[in-house]
TORKOL-4160 file (C-alpha; in steps of 0.2 Angstrom, whole numbers, padded with zeros to 4 digits, m for minus):
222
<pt num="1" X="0000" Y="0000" Z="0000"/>
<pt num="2" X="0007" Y="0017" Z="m0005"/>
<pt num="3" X="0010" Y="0027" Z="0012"/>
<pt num="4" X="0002" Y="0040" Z="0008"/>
<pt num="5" X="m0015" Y="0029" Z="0009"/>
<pt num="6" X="m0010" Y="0025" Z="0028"/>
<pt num="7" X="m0019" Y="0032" Z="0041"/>
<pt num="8" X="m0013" Y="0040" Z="0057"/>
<pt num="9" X="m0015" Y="0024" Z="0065"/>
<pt num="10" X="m0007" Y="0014" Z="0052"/>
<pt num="11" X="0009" Y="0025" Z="0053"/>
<pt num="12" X="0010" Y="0025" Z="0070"/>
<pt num="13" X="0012" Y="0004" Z="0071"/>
<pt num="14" X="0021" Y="0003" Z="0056"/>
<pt num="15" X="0034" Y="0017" Z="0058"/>
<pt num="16" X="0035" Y="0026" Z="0075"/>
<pt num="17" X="0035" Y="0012" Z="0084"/>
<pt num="18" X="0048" Y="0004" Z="0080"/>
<pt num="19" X="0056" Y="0020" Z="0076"/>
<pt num="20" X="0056" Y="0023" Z="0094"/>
<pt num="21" X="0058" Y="0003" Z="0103"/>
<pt num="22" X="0075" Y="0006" Z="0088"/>
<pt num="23" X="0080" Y="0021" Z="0096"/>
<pt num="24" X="0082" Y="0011" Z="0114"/>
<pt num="25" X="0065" Y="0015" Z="0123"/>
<pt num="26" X="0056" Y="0001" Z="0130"/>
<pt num="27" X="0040" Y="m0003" Z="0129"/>
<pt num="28" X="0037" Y="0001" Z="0149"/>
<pt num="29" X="0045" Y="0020" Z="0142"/>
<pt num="30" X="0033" Y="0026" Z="0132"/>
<pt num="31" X="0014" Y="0027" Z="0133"/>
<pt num="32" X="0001" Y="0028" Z="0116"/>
<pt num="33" X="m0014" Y="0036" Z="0114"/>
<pt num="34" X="m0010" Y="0045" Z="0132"/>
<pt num="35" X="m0024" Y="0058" Z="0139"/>
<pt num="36" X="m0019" Y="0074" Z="0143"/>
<pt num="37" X="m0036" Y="0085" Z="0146"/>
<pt num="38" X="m0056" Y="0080" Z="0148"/>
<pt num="39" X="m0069" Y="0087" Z="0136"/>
<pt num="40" X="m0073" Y="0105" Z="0140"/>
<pt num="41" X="m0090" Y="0105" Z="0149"/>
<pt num="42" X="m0104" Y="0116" Z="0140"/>
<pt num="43" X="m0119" Y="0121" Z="0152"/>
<pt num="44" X="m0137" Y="0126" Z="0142"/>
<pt num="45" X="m0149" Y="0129" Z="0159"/>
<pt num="46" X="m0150" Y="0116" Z="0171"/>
<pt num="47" X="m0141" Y="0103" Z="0158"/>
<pt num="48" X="m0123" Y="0101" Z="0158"/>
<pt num="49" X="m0113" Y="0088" Z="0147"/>
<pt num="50" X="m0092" Y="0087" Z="0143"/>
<pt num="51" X="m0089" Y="0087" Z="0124"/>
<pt num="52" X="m0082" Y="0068" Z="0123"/>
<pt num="53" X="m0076" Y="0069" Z="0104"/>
<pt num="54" X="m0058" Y="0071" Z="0104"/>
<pt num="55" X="m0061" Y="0079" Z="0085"/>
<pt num="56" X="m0076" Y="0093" Z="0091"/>
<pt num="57" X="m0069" Y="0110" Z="0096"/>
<pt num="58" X="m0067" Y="0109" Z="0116"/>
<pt num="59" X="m0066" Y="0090" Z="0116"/>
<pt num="60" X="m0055" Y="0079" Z="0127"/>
<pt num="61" X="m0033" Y="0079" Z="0119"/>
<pt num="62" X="m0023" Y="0066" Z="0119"/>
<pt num="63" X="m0005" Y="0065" Z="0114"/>
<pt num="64" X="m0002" Y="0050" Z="0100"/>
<pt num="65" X="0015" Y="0047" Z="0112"/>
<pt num="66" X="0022" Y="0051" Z="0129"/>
<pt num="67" X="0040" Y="0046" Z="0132"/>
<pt num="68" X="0046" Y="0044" Z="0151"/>
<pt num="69" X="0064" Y="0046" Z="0158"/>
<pt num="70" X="0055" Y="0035" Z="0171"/>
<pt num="71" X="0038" Y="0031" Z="0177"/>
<pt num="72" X="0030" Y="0048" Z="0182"/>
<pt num="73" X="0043" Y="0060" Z="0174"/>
<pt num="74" X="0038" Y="0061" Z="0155"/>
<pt num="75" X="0051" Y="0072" Z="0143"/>
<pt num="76" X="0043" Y="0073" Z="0126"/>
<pt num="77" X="0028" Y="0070" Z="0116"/>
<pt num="78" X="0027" Y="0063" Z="0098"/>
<pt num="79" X="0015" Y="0070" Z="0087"/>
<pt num="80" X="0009" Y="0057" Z="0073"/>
<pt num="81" X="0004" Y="0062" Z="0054"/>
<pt num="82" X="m0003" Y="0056" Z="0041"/>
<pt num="83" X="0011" Y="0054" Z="0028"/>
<pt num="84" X="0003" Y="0068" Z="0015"/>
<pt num="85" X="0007" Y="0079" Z="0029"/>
<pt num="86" X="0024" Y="0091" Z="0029"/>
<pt num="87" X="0037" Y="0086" Z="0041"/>
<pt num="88" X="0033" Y="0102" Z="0054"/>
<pt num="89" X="0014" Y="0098" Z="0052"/>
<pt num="90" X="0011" Y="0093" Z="0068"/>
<pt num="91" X="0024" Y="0103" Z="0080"/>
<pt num="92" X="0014" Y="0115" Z="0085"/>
<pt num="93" X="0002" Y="0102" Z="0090"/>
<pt num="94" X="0015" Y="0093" Z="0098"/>
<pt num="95" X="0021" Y="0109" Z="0108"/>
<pt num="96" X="0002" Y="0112" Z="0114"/>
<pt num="97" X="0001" Y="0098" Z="0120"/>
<pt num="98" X="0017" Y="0098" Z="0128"/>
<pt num="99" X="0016" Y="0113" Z="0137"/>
<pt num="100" X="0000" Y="0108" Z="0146"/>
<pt num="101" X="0010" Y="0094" Z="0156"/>
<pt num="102" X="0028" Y="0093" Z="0152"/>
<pt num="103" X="0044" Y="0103" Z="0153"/>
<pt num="104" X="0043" Y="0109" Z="0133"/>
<pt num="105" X="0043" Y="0126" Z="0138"/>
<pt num="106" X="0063" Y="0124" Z="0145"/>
<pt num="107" X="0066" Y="0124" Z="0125"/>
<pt num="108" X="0071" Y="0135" Z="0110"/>
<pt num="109" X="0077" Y="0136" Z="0093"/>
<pt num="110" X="0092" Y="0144" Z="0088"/>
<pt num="111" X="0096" Y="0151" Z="0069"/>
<pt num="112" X="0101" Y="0134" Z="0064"/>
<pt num="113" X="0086" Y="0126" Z="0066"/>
<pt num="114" X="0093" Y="0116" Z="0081"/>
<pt num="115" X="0083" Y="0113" Z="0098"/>
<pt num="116" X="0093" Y="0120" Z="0110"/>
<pt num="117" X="0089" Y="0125" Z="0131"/>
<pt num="118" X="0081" Y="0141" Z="0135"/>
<pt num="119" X="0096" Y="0153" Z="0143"/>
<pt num="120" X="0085" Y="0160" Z="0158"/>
<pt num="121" X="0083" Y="0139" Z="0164"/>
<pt num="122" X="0090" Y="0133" Z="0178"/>
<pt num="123" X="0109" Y="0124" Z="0175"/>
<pt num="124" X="0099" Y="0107" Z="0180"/>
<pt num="125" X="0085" Y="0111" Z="0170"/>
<pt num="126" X="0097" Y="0115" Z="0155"/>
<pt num="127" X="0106" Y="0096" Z="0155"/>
<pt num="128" X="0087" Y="0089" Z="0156"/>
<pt num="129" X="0084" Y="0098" Z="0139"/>
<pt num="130" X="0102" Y="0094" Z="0131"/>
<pt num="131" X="0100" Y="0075" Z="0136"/>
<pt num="132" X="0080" Y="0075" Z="0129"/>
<pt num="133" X="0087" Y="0082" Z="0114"/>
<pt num="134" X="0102" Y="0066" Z="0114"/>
<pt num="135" X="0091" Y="0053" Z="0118"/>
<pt num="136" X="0076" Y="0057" Z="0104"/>
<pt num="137" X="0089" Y="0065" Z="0094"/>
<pt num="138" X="0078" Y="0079" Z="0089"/>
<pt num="139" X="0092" Y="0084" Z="0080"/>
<pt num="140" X="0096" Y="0073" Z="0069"/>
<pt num="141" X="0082" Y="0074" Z="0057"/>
<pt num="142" X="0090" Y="0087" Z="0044"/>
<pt num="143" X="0076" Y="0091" Z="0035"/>
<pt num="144" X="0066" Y="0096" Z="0049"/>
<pt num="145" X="0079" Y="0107" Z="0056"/>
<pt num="146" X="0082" Y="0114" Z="0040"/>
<pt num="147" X="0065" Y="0119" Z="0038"/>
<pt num="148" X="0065" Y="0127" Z="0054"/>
<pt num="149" X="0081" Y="0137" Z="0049"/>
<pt num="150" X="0072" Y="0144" Z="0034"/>
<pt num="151" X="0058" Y="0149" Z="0047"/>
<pt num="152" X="0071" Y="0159" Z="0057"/>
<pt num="153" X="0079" Y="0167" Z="0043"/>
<pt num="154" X="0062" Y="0172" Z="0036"/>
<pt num="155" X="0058" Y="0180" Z="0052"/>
<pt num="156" X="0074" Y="0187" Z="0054"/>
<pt num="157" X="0073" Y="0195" Z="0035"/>
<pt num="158" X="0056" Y="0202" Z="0038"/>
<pt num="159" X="0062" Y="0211" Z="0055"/>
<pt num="160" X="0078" Y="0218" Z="0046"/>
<pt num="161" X="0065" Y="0224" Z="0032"/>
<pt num="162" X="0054" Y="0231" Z="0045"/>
<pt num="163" X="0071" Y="0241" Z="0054"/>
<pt num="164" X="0076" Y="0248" Z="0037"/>
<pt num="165" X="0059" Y="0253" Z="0034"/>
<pt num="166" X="0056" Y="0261" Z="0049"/>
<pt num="167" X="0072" Y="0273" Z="0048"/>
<pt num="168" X="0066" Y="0278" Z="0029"/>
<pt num="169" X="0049" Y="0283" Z="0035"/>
<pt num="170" X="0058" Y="0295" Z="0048"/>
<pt num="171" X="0043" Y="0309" Z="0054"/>
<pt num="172" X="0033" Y="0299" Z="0042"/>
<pt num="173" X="0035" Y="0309" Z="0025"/>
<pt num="174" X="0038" Y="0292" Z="0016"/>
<pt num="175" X="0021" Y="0282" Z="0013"/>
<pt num="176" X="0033" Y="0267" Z="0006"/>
<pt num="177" X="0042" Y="0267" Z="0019"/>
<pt num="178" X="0027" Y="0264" Z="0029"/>
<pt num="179" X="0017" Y="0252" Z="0018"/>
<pt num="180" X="0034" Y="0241" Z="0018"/>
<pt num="181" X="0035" Y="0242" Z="0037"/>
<pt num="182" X="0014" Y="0237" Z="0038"/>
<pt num="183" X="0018" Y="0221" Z="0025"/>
<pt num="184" X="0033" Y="0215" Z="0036"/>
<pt num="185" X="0024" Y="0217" Z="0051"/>
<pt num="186" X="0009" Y="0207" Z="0044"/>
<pt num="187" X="0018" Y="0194" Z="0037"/>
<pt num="188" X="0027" Y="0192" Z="0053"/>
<pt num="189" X="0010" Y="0191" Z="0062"/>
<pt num="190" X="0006" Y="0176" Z="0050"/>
<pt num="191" X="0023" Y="0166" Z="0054"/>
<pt num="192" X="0021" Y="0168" Z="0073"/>
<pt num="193" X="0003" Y="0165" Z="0072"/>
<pt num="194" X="0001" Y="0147" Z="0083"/>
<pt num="195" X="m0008" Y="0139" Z="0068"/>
<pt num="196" X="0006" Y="0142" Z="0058"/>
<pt num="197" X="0018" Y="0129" Z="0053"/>
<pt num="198" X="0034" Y="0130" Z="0065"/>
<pt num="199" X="0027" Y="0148" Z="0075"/>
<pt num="200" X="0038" Y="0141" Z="0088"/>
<pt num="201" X="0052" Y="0147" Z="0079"/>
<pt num="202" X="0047" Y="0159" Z="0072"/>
<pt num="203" X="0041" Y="0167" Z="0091"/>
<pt num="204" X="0058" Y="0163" Z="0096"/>
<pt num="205" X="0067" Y="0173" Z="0082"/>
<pt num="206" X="0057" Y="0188" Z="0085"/>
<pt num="207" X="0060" Y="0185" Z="0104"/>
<pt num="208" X="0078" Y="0186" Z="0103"/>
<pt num="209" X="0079" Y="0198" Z="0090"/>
<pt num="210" X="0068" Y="0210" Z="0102"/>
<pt num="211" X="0079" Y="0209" Z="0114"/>
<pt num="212" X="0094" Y="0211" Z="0108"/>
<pt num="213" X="0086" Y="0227" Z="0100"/>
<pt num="214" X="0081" Y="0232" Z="0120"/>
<pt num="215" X="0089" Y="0223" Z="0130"/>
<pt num="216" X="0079" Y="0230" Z="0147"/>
<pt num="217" X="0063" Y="0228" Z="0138"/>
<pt num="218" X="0051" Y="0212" Z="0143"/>
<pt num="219" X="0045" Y="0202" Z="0128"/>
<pt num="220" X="0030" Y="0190" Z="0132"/>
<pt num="221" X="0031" Y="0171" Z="0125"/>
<pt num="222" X="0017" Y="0176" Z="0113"/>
């Protein structure tokens, strides 16, 4: 059967699987079809039912796969696709779901594309993320990490476009100048957008970028 006829399911027995038992996990390591929230619950009078369809909006989420360091500390979730799917399809799923339970938020991206730990962590919680990153090898996969250099250097080409801009609109006598700054600045807001494929690295760029420009300025994670 050609794989792009497989379903999620189907991928997930025939290729992470053993992708992962391959990698040195053991089968007591990692869990399927884990749940990480309940169905929101939606009150109409004196009625109140939780939306139990994990595809309706509000419903219950799971994560396709949770990998544990040992039994009650998980360090990453796996996020299956279908294989017609683009290789960062699912990260910002992944990274939702994630950050609901696990320690995802400890990393960041840098303009290589590679997964690297967040400088404001702790020195301990630094060497959790590098040995997550060494033991999934989340960065080994180079078409992934050079998908998400593109990302970065999109950003990072749209933030320079926007500066340059900026200083030719001056006390705003240059309509270009300004139209150029108002298309960078949407096209940024549509790269870092949550929906958007890879807006994690995309967030990141802009982050650091932002703070190197004002270094006692506060930038938010969103």
């Amino acid at each position: 059967m050609d794989n792009y006829q497989l379903s999620e399911r189907d991928i997930c027995t025939k290729f992470i699987t053993p992708a992962i038992q391959q990698a040195g996990w053991r089968q007591d390591q990692f869990y399927e079809e884990v749940k990480l929230t309940d169905g929101r619950v939606v009150v109409r009078g004196t009625l109140a039912a939780r939306v139990g369809n994990p595809q309706s909006k509000g419903g219950p989420k799971r994560a396709d796969y949770v990998l544990y360091a040992r039994r009650g500390l998980p360090i990453a979730v796996v996020e299956a696709k279908q294989a017609c799917f683009s290789v960062g399809h699912g990260m910002q799923q992944a990274l939702a779901y994630a950050e609901m339970k696990y320690d995802v938020t400890l990393i960041m991206f840098d303009e290589e594309g590679k997964v690297i730990p967040r400088p404001d962590a702790s020195e301990w919680e630094q060497e959790r993320v590098r040995e997550t990153v060494k033991r999934l090898k989340l960065n080994e996969h180079v078409a992934l990490a050079e998908a998400r250099r593109k990302i970065w250097q999109k950003v990072d080409g749209l933030i320079a476009d926007y500066t340059a801009a900026k200083i030719r609109y001056g006390d705003g006598a240059n309509p270009a100048a300004k139209t150029k700054m108002n298309q960078a600045r949407a096209r940024i807001r549509e790269l870092v957008d949550p929906t958007a494929e890879l807006s994690s690295v995309a967030r990141w760029c802009l982050r650091l970028r932002y703070n190197q420009r004002n270094p006692q300025g506060v930038q938010s994670n969103q």
